[in-house]
PyMOL Python script that loads the backbone (N, CA, C, O; Angstrom):
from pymol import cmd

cmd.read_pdbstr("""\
ATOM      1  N   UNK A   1     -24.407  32.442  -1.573  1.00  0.00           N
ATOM      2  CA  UNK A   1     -23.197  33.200  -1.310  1.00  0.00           C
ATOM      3  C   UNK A   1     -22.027  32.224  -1.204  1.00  0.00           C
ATOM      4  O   UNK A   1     -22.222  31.257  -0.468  1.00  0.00           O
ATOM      5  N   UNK A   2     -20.718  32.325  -1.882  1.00  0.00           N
ATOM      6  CA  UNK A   2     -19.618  31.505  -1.960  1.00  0.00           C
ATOM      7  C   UNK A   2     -18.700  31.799  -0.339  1.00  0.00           C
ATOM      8  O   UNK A   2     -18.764  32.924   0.159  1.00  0.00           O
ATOM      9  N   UNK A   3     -18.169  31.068   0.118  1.00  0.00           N
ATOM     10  CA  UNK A   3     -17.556  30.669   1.157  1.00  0.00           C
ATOM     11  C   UNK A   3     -16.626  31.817   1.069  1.00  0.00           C
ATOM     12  O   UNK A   3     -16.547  32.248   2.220  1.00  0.00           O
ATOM     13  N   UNK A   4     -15.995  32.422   0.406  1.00  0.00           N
ATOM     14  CA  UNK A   4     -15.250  33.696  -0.120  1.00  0.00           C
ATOM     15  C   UNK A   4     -15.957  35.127   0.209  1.00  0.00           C
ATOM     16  O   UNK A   4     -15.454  36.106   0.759  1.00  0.00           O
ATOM     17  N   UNK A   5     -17.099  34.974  -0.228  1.00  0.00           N
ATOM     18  CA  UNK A   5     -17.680  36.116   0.064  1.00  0.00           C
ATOM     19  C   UNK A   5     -18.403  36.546   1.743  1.00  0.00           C
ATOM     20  O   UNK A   5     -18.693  37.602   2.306  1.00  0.00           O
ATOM     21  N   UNK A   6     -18.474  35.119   2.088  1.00  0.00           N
ATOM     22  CA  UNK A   6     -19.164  34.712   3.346  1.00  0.00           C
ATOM     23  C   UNK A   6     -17.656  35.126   4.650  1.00  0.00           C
ATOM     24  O   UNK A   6     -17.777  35.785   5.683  1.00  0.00           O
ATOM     25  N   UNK A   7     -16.927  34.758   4.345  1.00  0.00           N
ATOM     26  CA  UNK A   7     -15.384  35.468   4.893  1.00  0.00           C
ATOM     27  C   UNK A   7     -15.171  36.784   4.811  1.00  0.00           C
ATOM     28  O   UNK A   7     -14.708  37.407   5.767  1.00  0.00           O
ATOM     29  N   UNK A   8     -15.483  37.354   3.668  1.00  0.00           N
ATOM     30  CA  UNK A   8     -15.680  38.754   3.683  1.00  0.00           C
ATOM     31  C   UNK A   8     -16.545  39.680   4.697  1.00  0.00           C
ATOM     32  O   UNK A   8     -16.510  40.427   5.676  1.00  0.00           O
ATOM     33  N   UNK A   9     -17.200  39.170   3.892  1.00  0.00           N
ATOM     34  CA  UNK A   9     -18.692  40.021   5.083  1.00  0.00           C
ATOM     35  C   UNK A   9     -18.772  39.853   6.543  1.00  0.00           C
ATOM     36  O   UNK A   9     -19.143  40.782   7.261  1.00  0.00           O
ATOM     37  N   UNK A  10     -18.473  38.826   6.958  1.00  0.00           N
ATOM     38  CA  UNK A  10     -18.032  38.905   8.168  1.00  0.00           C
ATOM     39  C   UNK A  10     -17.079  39.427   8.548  1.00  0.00           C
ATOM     40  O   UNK A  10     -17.003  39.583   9.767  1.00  0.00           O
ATOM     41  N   UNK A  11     -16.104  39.851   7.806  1.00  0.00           N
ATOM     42  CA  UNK A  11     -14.541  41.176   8.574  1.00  0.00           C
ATOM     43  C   UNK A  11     -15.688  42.131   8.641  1.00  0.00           C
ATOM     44  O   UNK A  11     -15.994  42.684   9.697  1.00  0.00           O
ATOM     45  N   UNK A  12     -16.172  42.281   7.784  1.00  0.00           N
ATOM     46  CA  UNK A  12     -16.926  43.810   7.566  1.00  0.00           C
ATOM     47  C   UNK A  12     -17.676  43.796   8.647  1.00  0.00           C
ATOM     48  O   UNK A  12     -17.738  44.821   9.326  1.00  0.00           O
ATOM     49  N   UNK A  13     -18.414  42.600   9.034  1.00  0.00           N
ATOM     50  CA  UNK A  13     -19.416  43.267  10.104  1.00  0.00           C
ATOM     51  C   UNK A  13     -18.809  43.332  10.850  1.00  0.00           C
ATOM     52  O   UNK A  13     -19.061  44.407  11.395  1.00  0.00           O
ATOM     53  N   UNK A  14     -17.509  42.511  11.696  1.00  0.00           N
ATOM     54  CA  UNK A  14     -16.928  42.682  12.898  1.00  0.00           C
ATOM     55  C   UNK A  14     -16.420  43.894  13.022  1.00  0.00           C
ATOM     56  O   UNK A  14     -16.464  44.553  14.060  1.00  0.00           O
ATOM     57  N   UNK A  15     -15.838  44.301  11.814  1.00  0.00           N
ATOM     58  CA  UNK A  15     -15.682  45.543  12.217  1.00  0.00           C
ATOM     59  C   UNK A  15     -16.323  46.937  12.382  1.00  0.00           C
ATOM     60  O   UNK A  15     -15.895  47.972  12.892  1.00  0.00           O
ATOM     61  N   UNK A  16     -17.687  46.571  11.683  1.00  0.00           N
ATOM     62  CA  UNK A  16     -18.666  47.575  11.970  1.00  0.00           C
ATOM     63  C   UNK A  16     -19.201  47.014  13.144  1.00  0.00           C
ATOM     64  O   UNK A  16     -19.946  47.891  13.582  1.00  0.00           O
ATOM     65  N   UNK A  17     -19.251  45.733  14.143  1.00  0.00           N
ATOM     66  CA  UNK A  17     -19.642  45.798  15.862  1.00  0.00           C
ATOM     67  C   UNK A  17     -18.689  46.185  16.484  1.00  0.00           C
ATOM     68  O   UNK A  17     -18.774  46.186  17.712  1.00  0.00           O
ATOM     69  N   UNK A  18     -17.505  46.627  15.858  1.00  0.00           N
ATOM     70  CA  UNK A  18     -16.673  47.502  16.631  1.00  0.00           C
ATOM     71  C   UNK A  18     -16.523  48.989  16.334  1.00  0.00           C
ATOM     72  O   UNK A  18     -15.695  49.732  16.861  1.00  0.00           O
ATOM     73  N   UNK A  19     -17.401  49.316  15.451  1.00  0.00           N
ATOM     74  CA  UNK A  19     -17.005  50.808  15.363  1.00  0.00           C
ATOM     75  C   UNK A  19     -16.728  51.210  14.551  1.00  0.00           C
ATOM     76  O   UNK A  19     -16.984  52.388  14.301  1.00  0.00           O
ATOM     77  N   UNK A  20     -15.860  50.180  13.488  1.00  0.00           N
ATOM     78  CA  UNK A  20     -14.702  50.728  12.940  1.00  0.00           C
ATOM     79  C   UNK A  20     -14.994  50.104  10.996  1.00  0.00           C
ATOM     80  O   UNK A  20     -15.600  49.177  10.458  1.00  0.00           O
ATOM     81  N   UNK A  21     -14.267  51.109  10.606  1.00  0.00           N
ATOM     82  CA  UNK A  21     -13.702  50.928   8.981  1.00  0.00           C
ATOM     83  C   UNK A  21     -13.584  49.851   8.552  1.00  0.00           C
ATOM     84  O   UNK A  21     -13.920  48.921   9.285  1.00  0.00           O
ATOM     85  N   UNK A  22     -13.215  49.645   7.591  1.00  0.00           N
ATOM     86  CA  UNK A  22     -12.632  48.186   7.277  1.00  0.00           C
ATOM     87  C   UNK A  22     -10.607  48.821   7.625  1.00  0.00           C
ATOM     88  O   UNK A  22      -9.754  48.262   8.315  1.00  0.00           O
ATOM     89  N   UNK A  23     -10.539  49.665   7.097  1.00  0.00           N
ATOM     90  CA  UNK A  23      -9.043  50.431   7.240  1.00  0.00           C
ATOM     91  C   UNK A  23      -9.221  50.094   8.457  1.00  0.00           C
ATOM     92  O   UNK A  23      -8.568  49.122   8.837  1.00  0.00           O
ATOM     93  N   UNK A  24     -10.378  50.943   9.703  1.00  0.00           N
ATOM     94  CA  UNK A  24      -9.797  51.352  11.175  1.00  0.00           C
ATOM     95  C   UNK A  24      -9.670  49.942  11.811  1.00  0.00           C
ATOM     96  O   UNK A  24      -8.981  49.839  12.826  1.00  0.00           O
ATOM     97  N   UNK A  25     -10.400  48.636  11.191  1.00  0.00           N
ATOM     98  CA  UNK A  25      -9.953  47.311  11.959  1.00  0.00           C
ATOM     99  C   UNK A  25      -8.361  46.969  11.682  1.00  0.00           C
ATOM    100  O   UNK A  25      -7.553  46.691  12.569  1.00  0.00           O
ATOM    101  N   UNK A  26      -8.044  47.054  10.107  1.00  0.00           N
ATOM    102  CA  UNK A  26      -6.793  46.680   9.882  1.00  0.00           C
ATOM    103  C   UNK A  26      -5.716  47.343  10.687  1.00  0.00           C
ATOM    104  O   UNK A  26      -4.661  46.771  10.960  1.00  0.00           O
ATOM    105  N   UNK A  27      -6.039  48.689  11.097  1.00  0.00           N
ATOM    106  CA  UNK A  27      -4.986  49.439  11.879  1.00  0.00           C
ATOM    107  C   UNK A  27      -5.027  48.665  13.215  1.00  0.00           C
ATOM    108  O   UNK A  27      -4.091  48.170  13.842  1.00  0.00           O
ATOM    109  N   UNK A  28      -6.226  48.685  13.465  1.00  0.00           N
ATOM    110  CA  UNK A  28      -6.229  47.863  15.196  1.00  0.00           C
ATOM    111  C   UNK A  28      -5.666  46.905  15.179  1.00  0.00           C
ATOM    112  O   UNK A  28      -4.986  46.554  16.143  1.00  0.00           O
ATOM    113  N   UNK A  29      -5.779  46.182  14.060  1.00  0.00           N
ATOM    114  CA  UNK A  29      -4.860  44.944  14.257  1.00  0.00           C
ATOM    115  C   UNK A  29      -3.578  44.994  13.722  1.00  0.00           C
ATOM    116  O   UNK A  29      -2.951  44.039  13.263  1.00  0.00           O
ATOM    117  N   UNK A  30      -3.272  45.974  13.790  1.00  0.00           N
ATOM    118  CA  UNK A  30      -1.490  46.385  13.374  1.00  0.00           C
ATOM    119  C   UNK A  30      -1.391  45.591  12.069  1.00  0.00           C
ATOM    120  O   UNK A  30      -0.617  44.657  11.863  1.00  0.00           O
ATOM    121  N   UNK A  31      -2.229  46.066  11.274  1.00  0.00           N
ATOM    122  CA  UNK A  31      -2.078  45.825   9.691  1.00  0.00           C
ATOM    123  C   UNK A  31      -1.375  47.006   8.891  1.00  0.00           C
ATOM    124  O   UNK A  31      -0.838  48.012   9.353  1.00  0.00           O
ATOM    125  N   UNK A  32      -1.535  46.587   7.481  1.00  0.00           N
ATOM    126  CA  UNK A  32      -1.902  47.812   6.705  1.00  0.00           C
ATOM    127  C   UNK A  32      -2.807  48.671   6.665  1.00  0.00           C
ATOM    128  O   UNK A  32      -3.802  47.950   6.730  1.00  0.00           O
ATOM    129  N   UNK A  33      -3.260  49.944   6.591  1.00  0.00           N
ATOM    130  CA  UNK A  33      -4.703  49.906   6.446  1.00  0.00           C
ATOM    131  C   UNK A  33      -5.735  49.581   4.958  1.00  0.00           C
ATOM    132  O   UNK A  33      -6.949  49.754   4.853  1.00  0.00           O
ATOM    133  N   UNK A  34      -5.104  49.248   4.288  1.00  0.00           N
ATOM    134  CA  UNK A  34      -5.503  48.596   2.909  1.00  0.00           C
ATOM    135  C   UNK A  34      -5.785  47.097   2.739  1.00  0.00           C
ATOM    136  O   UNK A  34      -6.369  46.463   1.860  1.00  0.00           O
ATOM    137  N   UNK A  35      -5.078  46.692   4.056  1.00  0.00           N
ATOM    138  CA  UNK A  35      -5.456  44.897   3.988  1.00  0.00           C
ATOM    139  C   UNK A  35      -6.691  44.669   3.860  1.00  0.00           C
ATOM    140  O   UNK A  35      -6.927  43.879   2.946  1.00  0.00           O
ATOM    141  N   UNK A  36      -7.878  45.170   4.596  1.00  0.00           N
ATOM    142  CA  UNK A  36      -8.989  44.683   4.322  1.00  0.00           C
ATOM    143  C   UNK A  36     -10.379  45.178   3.144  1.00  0.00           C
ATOM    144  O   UNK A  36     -11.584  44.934   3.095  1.00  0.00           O
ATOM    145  N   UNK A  37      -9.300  46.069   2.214  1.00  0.00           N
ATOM    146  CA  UNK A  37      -9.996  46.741   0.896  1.00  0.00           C
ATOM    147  C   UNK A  37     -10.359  45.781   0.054  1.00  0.00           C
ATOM    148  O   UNK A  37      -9.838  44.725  -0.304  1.00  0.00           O
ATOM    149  N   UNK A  38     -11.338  46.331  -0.194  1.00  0.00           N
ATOM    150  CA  UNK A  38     -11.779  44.854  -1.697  1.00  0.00           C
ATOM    151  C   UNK A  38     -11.154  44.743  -2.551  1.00  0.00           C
ATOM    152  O   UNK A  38     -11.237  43.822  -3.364  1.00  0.00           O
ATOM    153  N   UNK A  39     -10.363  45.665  -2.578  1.00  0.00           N
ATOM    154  CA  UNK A  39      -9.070  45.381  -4.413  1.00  0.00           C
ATOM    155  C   UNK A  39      -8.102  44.794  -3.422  1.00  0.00           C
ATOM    156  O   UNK A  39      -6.950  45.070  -3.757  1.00  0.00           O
ATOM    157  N   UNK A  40      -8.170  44.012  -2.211  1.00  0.00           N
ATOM    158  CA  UNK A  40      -7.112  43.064  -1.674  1.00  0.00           C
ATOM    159  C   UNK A  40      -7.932  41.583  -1.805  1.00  0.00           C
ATOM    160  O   UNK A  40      -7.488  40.523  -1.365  1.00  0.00           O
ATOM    161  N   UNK A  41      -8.897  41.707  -2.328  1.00  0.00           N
ATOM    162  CA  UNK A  41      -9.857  40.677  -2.142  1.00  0.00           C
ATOM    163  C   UNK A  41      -9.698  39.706  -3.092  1.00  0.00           C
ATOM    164  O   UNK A  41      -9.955  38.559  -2.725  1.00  0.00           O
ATOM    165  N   UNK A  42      -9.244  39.917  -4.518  1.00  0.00           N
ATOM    166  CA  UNK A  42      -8.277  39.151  -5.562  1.00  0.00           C
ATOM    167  C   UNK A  42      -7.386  39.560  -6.201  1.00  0.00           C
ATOM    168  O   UNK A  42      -7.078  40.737  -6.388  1.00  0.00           O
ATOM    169  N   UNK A  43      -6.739  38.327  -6.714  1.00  0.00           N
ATOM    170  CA  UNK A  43      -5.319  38.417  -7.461  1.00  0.00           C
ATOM    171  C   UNK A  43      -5.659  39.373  -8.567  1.00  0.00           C
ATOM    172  O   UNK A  43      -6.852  39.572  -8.799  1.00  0.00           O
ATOM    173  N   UNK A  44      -4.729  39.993  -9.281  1.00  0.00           N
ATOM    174  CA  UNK A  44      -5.093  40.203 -10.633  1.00  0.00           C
ATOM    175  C   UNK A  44      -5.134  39.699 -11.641  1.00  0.00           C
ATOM    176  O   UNK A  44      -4.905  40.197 -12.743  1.00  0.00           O
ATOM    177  N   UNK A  45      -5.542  38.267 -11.281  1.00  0.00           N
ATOM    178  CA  UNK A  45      -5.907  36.925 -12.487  1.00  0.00           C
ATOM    179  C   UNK A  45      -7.315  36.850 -12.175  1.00  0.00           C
ATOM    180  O   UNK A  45      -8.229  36.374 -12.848  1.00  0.00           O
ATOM    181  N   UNK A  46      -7.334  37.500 -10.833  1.00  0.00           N
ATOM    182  CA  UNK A  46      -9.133  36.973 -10.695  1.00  0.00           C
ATOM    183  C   UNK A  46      -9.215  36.107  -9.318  1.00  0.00           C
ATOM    184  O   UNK A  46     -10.127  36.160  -8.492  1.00  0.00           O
ATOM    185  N   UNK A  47      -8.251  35.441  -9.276  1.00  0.00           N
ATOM    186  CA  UNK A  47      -8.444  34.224  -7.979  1.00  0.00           C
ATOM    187  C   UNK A  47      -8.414  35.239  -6.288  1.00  0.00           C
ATOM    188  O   UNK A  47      -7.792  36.116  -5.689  1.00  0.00           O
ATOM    189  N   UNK A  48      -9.680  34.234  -6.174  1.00  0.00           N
ATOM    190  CA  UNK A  48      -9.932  35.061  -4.356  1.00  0.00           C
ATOM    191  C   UNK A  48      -8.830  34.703  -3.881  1.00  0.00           C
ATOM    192  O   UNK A  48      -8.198  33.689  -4.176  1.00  0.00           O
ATOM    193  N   UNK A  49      -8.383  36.024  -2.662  1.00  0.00           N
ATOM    194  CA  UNK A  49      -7.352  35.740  -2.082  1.00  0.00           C
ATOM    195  C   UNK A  49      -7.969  35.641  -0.665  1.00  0.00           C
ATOM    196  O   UNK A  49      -8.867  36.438  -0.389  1.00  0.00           O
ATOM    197  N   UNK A  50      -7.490  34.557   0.439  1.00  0.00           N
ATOM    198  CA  UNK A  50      -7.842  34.626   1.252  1.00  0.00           C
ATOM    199  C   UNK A  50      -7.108  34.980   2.216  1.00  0.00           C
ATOM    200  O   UNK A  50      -5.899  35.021   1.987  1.00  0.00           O
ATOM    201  N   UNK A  51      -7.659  35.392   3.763  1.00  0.00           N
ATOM    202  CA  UNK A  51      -6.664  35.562   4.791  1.00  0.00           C
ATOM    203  C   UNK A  51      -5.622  34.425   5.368  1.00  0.00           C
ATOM    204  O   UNK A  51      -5.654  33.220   5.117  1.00  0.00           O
ATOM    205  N   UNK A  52      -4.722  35.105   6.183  1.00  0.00           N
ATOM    206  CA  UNK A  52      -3.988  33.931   6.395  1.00  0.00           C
ATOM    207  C   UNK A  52      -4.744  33.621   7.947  1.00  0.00           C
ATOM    208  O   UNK A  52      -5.737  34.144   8.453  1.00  0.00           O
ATOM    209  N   UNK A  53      -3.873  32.603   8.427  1.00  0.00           N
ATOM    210  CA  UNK A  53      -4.740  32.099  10.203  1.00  0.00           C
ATOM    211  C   UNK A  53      -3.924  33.257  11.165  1.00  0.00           C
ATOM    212  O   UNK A  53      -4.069  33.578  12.345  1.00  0.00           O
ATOM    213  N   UNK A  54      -3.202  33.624  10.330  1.00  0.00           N
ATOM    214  CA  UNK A  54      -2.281  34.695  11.521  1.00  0.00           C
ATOM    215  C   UNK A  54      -3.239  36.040  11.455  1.00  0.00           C
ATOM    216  O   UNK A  54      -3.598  36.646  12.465  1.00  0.00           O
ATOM    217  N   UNK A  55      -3.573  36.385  10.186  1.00  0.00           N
ATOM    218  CA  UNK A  55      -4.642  37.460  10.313  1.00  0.00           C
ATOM    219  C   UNK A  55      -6.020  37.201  10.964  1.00  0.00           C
ATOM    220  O   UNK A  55      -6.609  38.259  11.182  1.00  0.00           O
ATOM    221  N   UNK A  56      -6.604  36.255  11.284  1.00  0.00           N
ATOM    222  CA  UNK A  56      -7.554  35.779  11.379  1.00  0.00           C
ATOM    223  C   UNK A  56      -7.343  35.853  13.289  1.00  0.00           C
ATOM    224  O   UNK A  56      -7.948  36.692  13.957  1.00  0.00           O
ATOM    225  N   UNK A  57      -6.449  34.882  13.869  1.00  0.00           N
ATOM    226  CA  UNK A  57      -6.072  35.310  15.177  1.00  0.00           C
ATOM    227  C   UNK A  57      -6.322  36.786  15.491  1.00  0.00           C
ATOM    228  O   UNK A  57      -6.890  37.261  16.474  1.00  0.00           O
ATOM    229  N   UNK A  58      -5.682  37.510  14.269  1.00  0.00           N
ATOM    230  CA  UNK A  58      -5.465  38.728  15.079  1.00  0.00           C
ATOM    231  C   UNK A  58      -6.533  39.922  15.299  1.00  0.00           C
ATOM    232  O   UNK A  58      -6.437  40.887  16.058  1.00  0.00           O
ATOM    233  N   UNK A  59      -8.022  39.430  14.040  1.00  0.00           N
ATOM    234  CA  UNK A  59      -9.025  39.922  14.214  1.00  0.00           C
ATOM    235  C   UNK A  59      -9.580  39.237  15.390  1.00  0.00           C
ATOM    236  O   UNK A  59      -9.513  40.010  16.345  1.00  0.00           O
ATOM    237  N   UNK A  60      -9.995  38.339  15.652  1.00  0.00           N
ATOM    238  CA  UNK A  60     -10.696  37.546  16.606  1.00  0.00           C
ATOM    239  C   UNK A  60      -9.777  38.148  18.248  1.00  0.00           C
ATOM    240  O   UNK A  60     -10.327  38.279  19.342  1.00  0.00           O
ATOM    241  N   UNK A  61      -8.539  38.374  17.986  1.00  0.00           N
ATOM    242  CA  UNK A  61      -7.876  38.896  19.475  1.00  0.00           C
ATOM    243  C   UNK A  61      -7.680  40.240  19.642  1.00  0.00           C
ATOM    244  O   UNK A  61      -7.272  40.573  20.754  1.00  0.00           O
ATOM    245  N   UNK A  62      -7.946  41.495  18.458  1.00  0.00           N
ATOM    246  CA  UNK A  62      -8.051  42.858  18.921  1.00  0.00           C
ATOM    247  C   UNK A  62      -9.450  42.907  18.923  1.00  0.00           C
ATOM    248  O   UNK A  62      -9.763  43.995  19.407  1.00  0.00           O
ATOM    249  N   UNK A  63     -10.613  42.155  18.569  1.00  0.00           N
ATOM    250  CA  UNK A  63     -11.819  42.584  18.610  1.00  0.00           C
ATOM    251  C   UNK A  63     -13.045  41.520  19.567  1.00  0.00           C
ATOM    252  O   UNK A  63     -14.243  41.246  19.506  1.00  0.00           O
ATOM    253  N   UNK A  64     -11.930  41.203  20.367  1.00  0.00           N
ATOM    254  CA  UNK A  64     -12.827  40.358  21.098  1.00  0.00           C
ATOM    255  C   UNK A  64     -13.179  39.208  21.140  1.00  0.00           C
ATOM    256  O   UNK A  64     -13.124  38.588  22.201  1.00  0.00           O
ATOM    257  N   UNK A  65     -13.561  38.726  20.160  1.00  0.00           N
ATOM    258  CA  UNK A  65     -14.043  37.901  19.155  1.00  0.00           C
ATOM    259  C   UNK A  65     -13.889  36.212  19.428  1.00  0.00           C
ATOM    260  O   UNK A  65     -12.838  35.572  19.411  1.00  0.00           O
ATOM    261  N   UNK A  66     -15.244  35.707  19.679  1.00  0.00           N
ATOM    262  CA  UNK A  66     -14.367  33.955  19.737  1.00  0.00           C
ATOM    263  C   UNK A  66     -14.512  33.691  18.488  1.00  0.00           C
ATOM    264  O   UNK A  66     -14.920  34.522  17.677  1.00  0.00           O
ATOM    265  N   UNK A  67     -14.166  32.409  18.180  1.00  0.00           N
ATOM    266  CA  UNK A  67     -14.235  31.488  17.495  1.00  0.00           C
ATOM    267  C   UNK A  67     -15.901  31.384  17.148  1.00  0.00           C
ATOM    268  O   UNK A  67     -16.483  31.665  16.100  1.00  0.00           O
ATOM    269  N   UNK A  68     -16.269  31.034  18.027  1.00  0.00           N
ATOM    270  CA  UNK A  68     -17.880  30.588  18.006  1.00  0.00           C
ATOM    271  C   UNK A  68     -18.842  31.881  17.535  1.00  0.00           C
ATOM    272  O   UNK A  68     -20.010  31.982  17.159  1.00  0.00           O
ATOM    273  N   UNK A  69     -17.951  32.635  17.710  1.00  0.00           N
ATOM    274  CA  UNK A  69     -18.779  34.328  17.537  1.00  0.00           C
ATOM    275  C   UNK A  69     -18.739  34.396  16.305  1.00  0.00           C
ATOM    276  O   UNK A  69     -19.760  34.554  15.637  1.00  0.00           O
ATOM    277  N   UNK A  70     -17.401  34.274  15.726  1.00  0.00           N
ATOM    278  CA  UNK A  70     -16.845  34.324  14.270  1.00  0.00           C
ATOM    279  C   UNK A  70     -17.640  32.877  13.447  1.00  0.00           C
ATOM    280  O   UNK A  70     -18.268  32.986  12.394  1.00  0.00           O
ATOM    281  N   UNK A  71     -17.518  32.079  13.904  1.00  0.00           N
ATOM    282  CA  UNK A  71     -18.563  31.029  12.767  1.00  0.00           C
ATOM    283  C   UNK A  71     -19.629  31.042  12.674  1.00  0.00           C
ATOM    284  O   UNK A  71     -20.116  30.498  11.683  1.00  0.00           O
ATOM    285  N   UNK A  72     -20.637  31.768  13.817  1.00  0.00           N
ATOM    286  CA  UNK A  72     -21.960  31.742  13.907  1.00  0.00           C
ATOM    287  C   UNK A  72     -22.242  32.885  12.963  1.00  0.00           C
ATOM    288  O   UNK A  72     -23.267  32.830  12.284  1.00  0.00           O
ATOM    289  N   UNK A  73     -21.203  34.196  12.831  1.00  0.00           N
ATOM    290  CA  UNK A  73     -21.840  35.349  11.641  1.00  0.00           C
ATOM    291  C   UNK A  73     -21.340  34.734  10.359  1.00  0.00           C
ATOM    292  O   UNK A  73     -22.108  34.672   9.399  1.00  0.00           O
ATOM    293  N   UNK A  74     -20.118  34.278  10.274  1.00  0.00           N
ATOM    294  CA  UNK A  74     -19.982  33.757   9.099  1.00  0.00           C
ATOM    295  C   UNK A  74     -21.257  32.516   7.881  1.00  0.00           C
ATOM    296  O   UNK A  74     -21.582  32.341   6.707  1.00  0.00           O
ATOM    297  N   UNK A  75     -21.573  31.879   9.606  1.00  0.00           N
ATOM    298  CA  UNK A  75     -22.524  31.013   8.969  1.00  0.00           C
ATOM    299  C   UNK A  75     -23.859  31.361   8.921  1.00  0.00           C
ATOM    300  O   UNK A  75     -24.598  30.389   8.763  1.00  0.00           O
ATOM    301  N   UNK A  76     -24.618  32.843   9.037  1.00  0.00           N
ATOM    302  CA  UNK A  76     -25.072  33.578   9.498  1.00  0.00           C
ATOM    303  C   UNK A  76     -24.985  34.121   7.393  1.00  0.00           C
ATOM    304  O   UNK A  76     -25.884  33.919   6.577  1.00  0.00           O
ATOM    305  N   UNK A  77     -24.141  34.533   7.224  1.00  0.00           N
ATOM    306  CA  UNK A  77     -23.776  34.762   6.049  1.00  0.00           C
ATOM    307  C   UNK A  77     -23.967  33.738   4.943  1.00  0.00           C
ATOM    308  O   UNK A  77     -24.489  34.158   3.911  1.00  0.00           O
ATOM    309  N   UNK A  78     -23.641  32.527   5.000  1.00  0.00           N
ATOM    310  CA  UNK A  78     -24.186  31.840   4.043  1.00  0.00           C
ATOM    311  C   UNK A  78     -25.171  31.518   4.075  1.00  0.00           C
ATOM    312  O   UNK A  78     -25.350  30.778   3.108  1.00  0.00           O
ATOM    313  N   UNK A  79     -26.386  31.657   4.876  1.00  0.00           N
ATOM    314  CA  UNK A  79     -27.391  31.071   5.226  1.00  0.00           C
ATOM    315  C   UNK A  79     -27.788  32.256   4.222  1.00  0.00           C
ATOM    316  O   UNK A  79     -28.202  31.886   3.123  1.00  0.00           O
ATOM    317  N   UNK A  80     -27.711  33.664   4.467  1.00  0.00           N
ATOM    318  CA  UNK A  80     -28.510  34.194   3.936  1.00  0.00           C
ATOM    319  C   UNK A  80     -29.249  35.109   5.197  1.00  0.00           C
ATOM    320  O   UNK A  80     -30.224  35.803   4.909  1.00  0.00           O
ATOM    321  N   UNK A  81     -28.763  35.073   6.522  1.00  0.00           N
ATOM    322  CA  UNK A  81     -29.510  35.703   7.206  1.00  0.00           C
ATOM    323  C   UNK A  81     -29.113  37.211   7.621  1.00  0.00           C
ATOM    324  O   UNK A  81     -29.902  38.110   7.914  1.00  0.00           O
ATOM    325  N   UNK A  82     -27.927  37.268   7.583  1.00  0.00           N
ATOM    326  CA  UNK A  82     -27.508  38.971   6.958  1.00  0.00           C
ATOM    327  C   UNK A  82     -27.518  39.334   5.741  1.00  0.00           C
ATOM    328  O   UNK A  82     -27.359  38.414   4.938  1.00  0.00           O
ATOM    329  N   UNK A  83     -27.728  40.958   5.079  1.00  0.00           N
ATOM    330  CA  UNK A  83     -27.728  41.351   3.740  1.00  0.00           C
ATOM    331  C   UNK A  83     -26.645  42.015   3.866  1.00  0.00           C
ATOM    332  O   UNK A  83     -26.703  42.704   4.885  1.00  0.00           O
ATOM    333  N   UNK A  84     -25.562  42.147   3.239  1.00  0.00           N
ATOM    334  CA  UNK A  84     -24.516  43.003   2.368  1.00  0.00           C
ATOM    335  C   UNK A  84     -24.847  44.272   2.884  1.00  0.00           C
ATOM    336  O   UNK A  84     -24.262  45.276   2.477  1.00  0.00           O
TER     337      UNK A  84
END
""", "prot")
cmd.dss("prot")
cmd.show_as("cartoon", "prot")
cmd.util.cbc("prot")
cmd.orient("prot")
């Protein structure tokens, strides 16, 4: 799994240990609710787009979330020890 996709899947699960959508996280975090849709996921050249650190704060601070919480699923994800 690419480091891209491994970033992904982890919004997704955090926001399914919270309950919520991929939309209902972006709302919690006073997003769009489209920010975290997969057609936000690349450019329309193709190139992954990634989050910024300001979005990233702001999942980790409406959902609880440390740091250590967030690298252990992420790395959790490349390992291969969650499935999609």
């Amino acid at each position: 799994m690419t480091h891209h996709d491994a970033l992904w899947n982890t919004i997704n699960k955090i926001a399914t240990i919270n309950n919520k959508t991929r939309s209902g996280l972006a709302r919690l975090c006073k997003l769009d609710a489209t920010a975290f849709n997969p057609s936000k996921r690349f450019s329309v050249h193709g190139q992954p787009r990634w989050i910024s650190t300001e979005t990233l704060y702001k999942i980790l601070t409406h959902t609880n979330t440390t740091p250590v919480q967030f690298a252990e699923l992420f790395q959790g994800f490349l390992d291969d020890k969650y499935k999609d």
